[in-house]
C-alpha positions as CSV (number, residue, x, y, z in Angstrom):
1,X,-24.8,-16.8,15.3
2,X,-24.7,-16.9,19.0
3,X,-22.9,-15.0,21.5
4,X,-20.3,-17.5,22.1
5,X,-19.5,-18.0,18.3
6,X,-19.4,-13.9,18.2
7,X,-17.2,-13.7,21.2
8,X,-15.3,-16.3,19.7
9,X,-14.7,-14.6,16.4
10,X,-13.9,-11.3,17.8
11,X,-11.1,-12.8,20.1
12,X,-10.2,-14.6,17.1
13,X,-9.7,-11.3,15.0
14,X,-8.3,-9.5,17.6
15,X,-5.5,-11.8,18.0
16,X,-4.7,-12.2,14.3
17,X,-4.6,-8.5,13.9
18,X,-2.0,-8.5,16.7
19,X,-0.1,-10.9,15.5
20,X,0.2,-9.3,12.4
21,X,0.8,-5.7,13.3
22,X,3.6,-7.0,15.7
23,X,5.4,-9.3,12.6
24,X,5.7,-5.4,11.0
25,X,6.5,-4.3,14.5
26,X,4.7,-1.6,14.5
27,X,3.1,-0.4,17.8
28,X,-1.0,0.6,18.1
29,X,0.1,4.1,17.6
30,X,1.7,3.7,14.5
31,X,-0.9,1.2,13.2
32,X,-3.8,4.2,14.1
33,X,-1.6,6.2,12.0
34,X,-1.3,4.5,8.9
35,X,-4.9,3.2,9.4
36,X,-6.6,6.2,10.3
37,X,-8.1,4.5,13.0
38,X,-7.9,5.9,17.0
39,X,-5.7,3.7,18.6
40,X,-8.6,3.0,21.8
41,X,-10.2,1.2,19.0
42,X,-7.2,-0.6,17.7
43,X,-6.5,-2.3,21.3
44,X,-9.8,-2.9,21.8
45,X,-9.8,-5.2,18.4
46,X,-7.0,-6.5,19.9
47,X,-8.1,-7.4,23.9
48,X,-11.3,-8.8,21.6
49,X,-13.5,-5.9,23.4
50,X,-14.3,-5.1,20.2
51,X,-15.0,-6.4,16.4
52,X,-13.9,-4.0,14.0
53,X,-16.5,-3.4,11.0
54,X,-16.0,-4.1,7.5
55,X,-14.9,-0.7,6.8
56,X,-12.5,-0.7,10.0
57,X,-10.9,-4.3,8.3
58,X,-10.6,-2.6,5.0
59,X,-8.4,0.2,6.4
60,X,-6.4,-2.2,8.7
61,X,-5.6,-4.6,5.8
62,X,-4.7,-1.9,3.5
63,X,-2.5,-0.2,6.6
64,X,-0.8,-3.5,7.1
65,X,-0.6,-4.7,3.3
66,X,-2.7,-8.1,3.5
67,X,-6.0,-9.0,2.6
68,X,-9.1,-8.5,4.1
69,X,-9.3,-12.3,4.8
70,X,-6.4,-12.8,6.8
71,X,-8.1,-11.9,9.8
72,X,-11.0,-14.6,9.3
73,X,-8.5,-17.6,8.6
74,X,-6.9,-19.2,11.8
């Protein structure tokens, strides 16, 4: 995959995970809460500075009650 499609994909993630955790409205620290994830990291996946890992999804989905997949699908 190249950089572009990488970039892409993390923006893309980013922005679905958003989306979603502001449907629940929930803010980043409540998300970190119920995901056990630090909140830096949860804007980060959200500005697309950063891709979560598979683990990271896991915990986010379960947080926010959705599937794993959701974030992949635009």
């Amino acid at each position: 995959m190249t950089q572009s499609n990488n970039d892409k994909l993390t923006q893309s993630v980013g922005k679905k995970l958003r989306q979603i955790r502001e449907s629940y409205s929930l803010t980043t620290s409540e998300l970190a809460e119920r995901s056990k994830i630090v909140e830096t990291d949860i804007i980060e996946f959200e500005n697309g500075k950063k891709r979560p890992n598979a683990d990271q999804i896991i915990h986010l989905s379960q947080a926010l009650n959705v599937t794993p997949s959701i974030f992949f699908i635009e």
